[in-house]
C-alpha positions in Angstrom: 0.0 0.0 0.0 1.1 3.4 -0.7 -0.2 6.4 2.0 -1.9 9.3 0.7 -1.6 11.1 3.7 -2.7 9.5 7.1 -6.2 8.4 6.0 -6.0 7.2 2.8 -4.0 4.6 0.8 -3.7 3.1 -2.6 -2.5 -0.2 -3.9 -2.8 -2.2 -7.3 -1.8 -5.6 -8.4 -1.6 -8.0 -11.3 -2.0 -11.1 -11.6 -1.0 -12.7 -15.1 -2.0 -16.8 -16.2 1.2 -18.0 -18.4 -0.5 -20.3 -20.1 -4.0 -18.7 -21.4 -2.4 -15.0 -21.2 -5.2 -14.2 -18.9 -5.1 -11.5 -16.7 -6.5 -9.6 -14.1 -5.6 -5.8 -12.6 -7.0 -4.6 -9.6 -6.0 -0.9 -8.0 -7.3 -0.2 -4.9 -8.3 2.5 -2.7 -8.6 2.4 1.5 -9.7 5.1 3.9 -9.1 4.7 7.2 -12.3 6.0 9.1 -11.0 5.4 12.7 -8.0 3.9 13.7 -9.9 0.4 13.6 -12.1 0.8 11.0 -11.5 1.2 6.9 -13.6 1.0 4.1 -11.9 0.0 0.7 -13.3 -0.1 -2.8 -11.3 -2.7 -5.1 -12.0 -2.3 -8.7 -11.1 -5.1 -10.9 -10.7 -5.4 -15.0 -10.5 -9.4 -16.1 -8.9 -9.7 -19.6 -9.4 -13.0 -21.5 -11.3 -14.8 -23.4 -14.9 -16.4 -21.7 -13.2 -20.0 -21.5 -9.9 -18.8 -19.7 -8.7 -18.9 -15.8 -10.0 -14.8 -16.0 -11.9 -14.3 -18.8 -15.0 -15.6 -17.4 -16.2 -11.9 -16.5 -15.2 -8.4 -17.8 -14.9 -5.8 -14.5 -15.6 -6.5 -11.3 -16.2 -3.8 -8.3 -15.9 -4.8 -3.8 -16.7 -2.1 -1.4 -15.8 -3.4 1.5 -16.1 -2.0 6.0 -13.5 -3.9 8.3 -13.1 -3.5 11.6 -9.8 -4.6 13.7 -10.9 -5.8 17.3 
């Protein structure tokens, strides 16, 4: 993760199949609400085609709320 600041981080990754030439890429985006407490949206873009590991959809979108306890 890279900090924006003290609230707010980015991140991305790839992930690449050798074999199909699949692939997916996912950035990232997390703000800290309170110290326990972040809500992150992941976007993801699948490229293939429909029969490979990540073809089988086109974009994909997670909002996600986690709390540490």
């Amino acid at each position: 993760m890279y900090p924006l600041g003290n609230l707010l981080d980015i991140a991305a990754f790839t992930i690449l199949n050798m074999d199909d030439h699949s692939a997916v890429i996912a950035p990232q985006i997390v703000y800290r609400i309170f110290p326990n407490v972040e809500l992150s949206l992941l976007a993801s873009r699948f490229i293939g085609d429909s029969l490979d590991e990540f073809g089988y959809q086109q974009y994909g979108v997670r909002l996600r709320l986690r709390a540490y306890f």
